[in-house]
Backbone as CSV, one residue per row, in Angstrom:
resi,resn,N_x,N_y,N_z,CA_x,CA_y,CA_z,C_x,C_y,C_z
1,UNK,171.943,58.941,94.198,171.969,57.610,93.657,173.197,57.495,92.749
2,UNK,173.913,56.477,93.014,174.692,56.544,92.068,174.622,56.270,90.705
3,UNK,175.211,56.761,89.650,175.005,56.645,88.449,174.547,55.606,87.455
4,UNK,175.305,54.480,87.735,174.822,52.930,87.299,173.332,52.469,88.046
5,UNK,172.968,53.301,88.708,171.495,52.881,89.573,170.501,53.394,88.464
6,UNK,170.538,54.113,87.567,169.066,54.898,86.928,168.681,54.020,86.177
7,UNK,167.588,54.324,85.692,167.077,53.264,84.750,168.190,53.669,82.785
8,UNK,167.829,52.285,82.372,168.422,52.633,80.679,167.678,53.052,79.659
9,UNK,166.324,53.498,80.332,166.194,53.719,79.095,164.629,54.369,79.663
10,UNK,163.739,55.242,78.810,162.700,55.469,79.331,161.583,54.544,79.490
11,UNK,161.507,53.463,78.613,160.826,52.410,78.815,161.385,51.443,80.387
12,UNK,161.889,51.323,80.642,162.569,50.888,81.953,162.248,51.873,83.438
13,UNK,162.428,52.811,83.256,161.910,53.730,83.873,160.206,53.622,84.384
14,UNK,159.895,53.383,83.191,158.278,53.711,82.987,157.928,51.895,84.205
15,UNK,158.351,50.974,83.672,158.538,49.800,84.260,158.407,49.712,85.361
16,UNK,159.002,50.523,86.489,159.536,50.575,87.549,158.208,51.675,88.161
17,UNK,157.680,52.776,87.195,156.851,53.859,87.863,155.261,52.909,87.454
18,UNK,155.264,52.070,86.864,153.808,51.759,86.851,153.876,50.592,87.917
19,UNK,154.778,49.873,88.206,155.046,48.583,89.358,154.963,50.012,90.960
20,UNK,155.709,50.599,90.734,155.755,51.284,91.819,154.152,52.318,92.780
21,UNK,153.692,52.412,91.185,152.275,53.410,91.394,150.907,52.642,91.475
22,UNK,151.184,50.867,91.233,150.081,50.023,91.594,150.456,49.946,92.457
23,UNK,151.688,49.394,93.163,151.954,48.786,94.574,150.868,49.955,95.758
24,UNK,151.748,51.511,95.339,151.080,52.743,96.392,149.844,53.019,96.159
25,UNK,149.286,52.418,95.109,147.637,52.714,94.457,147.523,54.104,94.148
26,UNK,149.008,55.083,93.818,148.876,56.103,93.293,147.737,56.727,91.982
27,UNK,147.194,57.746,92.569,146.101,57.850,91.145,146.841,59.256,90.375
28,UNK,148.433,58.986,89.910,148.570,59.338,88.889,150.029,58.205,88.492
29,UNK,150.496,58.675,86.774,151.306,57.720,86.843,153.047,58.779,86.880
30,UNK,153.877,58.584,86.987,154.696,59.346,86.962,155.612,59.487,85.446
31,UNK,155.871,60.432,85.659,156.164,60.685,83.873,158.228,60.767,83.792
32,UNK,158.095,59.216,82.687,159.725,59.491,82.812,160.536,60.149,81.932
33,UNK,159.823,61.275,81.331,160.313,61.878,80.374,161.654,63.036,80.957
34,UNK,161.786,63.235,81.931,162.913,63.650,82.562,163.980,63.011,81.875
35,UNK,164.360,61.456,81.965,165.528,60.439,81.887,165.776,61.067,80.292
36,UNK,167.158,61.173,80.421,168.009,60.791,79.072,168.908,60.070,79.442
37,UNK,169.058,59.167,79.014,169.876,58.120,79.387,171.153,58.539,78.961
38,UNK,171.341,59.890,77.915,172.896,60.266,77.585,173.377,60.842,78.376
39,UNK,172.817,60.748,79.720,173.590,61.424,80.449,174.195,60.649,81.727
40,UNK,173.547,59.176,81.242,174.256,58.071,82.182,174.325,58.093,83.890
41,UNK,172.956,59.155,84.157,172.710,58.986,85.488,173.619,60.274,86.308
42,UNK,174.179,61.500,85.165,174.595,62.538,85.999,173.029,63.604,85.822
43,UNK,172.930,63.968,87.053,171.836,64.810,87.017,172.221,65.742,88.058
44,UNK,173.601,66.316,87.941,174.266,66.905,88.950,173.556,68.626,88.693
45,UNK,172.962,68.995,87.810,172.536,70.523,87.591,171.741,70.482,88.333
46,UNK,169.895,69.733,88.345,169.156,69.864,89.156,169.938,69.826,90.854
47,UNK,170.822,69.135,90.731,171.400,69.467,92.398,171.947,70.650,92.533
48,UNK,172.862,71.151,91.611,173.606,72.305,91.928,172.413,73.615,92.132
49,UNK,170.849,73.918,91.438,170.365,74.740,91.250,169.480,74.286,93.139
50,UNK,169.255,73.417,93.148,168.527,73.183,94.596,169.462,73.615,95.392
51,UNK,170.626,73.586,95.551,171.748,73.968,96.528,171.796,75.027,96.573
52,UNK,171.829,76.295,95.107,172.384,77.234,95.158,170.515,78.165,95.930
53,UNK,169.951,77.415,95.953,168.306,78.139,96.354,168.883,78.418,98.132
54,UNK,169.513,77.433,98.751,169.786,77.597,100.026,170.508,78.934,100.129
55,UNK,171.187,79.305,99.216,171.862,80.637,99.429,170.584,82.132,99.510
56,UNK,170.028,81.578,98.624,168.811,82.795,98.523,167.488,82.539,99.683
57,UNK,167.373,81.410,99.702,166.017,81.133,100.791,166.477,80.453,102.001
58,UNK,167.249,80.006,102.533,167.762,79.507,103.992,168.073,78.002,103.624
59,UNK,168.166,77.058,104.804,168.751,75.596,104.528,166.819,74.975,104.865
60,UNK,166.414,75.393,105.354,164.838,74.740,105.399,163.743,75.080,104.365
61,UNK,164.381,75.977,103.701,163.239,75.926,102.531,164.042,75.228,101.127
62,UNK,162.484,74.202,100.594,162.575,73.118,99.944,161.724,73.288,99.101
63,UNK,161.505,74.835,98.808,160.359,74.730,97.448,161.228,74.577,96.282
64,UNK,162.560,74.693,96.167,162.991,74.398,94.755,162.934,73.267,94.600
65,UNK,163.497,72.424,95.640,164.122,70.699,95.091,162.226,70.108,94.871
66,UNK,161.305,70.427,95.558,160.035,70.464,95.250,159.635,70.588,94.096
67,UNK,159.979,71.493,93.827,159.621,72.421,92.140,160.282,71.145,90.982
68,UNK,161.402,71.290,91.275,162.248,70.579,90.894,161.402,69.062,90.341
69,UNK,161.447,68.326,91.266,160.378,66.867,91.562,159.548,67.391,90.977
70,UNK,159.130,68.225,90.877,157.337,68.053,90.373,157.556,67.795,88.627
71,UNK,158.528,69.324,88.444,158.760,69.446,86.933,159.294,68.314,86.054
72,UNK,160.103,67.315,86.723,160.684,65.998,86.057,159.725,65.120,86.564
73,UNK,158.990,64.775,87.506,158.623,63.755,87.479,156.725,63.506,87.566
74,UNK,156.304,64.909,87.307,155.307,65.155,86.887,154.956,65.355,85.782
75,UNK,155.704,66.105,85.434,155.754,67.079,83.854,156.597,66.663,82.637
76,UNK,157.906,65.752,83.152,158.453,65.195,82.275,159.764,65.663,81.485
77,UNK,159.800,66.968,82.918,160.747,68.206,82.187,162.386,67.746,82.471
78,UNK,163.577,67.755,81.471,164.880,67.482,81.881,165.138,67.917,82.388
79,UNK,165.208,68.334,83.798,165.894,69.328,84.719,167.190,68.617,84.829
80,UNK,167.891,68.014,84.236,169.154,67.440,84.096,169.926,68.295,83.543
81,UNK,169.064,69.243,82.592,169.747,70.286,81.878,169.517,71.973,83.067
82,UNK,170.463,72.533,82.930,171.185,73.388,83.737,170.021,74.971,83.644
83,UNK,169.864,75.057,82.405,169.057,75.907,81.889,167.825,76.147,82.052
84,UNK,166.914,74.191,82.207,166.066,74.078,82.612,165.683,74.278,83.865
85,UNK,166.441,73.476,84.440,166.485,73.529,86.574,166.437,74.741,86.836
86,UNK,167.226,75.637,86.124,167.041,77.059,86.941,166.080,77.941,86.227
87,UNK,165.401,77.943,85.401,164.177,78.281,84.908,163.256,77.799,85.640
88,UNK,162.630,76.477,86.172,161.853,75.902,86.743,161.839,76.327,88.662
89,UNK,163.299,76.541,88.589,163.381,77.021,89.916,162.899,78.402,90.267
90,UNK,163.736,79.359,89.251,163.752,80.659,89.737,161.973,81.133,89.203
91,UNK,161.199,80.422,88.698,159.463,80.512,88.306,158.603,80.062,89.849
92,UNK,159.547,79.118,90.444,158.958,78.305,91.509,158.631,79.520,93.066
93,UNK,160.118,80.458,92.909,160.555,81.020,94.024,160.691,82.631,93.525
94,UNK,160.625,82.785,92.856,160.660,84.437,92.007,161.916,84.735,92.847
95,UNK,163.087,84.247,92.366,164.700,84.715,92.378,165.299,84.682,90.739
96,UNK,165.581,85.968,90.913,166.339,86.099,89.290,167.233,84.678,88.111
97,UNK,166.621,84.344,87.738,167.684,83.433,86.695,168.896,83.768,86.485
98,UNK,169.143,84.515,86.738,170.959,84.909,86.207,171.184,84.749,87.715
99,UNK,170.933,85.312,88.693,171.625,84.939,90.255,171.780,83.457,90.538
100,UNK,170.455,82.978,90.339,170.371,81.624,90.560,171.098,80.707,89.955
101,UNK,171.526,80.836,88.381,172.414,80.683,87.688,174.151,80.620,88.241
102,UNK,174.274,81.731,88.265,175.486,82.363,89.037,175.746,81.945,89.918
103,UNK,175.090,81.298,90.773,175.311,80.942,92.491,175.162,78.996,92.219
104,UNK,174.448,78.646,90.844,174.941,77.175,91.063,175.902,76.627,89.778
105,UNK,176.221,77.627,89.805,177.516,77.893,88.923,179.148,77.886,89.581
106,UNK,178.885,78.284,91.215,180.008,78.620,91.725,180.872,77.410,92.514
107,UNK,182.362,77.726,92.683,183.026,76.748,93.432,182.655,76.132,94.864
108,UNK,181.635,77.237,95.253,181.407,76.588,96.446,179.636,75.974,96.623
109,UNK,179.107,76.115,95.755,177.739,75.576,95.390,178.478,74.261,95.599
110,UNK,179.279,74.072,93.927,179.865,73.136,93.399,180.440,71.800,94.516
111,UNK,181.439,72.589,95.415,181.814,72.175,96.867,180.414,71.335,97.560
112,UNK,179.906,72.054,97.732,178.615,71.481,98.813,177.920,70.273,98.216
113,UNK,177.716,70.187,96.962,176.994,69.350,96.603,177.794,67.997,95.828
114,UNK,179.153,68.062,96.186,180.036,66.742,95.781,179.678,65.917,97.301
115,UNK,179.933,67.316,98.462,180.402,66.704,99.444,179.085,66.366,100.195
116,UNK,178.017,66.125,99.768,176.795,66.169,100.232,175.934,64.331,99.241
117,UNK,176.799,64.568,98.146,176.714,63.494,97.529,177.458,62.226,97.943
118,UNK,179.332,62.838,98.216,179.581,61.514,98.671,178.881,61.262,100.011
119,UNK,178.655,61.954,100.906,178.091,61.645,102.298,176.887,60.532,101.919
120,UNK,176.120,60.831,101.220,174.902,60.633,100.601,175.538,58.644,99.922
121,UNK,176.476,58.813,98.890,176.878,57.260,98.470,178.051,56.789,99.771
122,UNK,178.562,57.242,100.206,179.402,56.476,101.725,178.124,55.550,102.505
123,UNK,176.474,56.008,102.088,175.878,54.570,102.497,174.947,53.942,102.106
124,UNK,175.670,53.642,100.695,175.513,52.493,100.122,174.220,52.174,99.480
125,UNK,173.536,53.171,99.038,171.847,53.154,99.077,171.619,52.359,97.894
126,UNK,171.255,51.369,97.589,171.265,51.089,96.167,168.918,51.242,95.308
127,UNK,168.764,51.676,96.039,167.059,51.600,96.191,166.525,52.785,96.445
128,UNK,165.404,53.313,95.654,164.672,54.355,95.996,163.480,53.927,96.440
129,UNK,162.276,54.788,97.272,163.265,55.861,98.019,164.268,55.638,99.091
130,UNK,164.723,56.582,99.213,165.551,56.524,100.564,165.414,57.189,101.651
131,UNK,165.793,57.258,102.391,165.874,57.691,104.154,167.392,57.641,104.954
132,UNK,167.132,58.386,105.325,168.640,58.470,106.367,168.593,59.200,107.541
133,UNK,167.981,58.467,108.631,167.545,59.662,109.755,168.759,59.100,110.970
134,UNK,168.526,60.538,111.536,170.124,60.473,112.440,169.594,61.209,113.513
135,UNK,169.367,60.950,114.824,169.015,61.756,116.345,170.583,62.450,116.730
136,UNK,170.525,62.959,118.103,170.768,63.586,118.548,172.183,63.133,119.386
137,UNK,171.814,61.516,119.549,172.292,60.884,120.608,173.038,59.983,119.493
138,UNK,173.509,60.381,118.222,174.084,59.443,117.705,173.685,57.873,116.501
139,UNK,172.356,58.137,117.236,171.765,56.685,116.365,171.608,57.156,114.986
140,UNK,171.652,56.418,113.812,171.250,56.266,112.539,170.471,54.864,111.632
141,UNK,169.318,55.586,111.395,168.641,54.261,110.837,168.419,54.767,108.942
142,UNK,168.880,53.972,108.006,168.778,53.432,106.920,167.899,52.776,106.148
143,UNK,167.205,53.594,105.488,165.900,53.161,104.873,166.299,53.004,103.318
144,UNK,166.426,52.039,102.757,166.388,52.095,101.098,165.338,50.823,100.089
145,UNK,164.675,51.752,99.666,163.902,51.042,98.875,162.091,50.470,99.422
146,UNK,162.013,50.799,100.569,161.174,50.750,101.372,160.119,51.889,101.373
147,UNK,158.609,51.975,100.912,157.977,53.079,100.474,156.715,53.028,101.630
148,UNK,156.824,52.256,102.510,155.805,51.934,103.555,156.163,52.871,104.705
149,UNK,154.900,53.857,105.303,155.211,54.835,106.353,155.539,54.109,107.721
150,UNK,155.287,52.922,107.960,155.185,52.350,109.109,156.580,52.308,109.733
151,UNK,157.735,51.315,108.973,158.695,51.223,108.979,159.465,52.954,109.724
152,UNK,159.448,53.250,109.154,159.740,54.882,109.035,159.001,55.316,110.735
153,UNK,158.194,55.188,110.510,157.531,55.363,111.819,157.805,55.055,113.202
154,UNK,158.062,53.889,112.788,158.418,53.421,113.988,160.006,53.832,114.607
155,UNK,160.757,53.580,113.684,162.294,53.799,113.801,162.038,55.895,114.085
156,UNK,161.365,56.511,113.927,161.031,58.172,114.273,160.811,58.234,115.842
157,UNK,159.692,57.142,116.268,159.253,57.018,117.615,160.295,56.641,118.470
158,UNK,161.229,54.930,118.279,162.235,54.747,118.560,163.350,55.869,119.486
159,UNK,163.759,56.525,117.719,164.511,57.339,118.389,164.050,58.588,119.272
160,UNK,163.193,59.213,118.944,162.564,59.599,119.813,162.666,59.753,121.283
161,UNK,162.100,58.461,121.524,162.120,57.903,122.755,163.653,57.548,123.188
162,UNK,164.368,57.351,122.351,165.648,57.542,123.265,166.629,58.760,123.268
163,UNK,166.178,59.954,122.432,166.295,61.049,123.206,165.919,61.236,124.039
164,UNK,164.692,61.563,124.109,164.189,61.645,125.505,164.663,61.332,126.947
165,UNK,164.812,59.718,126.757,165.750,59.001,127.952,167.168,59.321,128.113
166,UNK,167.775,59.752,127.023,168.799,60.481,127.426,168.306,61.699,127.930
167,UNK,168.042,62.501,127.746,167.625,64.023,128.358,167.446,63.755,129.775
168,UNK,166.420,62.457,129.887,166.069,62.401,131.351,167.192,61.736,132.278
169,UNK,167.520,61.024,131.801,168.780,60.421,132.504,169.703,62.197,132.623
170,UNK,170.564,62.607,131.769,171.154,63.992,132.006,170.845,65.040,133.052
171,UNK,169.417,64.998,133.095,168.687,65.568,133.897,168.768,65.282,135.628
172,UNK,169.118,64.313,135.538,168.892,63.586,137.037,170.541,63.427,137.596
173,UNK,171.733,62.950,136.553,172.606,62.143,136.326,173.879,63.231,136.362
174,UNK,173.616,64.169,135.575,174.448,64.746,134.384,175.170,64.706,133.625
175,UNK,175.813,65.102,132.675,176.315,64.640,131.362,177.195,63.333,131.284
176,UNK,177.382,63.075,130.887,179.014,62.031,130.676,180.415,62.831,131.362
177,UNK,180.972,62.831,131.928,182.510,62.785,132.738,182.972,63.327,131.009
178,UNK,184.206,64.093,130.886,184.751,64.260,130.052,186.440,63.592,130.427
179,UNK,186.256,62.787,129.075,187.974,62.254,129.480,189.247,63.249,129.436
């Protein structure tokens, strides 16, 4: 999200999580004690420490950025702060604090998660949550601000189904001619 998107203040925040947790009929409320607003919407540590977990646990495991979510927006914890995120992480996943440290500390953590961010603002999301699903065959559908599974659903099936029809067409056809 980009920076000017967070809320100003924790009361604003709170605004947005009690509108948001009647709408879903959530039966808890979410806690915005995470937000410091002095930090004007950089919360680039909790990213760098979720990134640097891919080095220690693979690209499909998601118990840190998990951990992560729970501890700020359950618990109320700043994982904005560098110290925190990787305390909360390396408790989540039993990987050393100083490695974990060390590794989202580095130029190429650092690397991955600019270039993962601009990918991330190149579209334009101005709304949480978000979505960004992309098949096989090229299609991309854009979800922002939209918290309803249906939507989502359908555009999953969609594409889906036109993998598929490509496969089957390939199957029968074969590939595209190369120019």
């Amino acid at each position: 999200m980009q920076p000017q998107g967070f809320p100003v203040s924790r009361e604003h925040c709170d605004w947005f999580y009690r509108r948001s947790g009647l709408q879903l009929r959530a039966p808890y409320m979410l806690d915005s004690g995470w937000l410091e607003p002095s930090r004007k919407g950089d919360y680039t540590a909790a990213n760098l420490v979720a990134e640097a977990g891919r080095d220690f646990l693979g690209e499909s495991d998601e118990r840190i950025r998990l951990a992560l979510t729970h501890a700020a927006l359950r618990e109320g914890r700043k994982v904005g702060d560098l110290a925190t995120a990787v305390a909360v992480a390396a408790a989540a996943v039993g990987i050393s604090a100083e490695s974990l440290r060390a590794a989202a500390e580095s130029p190429a953590v650092r690397a991955r998660v600019e270039a993962s961010t601009a990918a991330f603002h190149a579209h334009q999301i101005t709304q949480r949550p978000a979505f960004v699903l992309e098949d096989a065959i090229g299609d991309k559908a854009v979800f922002s601000g939209l918290v309803r599974g249906a939507p989502l659903a359908a555009a999953l099936e969609a594409m889906l189904e036109d993998c598929a029809g490509y496969a089957s067409f390939a199957a029968h056809f074969g590939t595209p001619p190369q120019a």
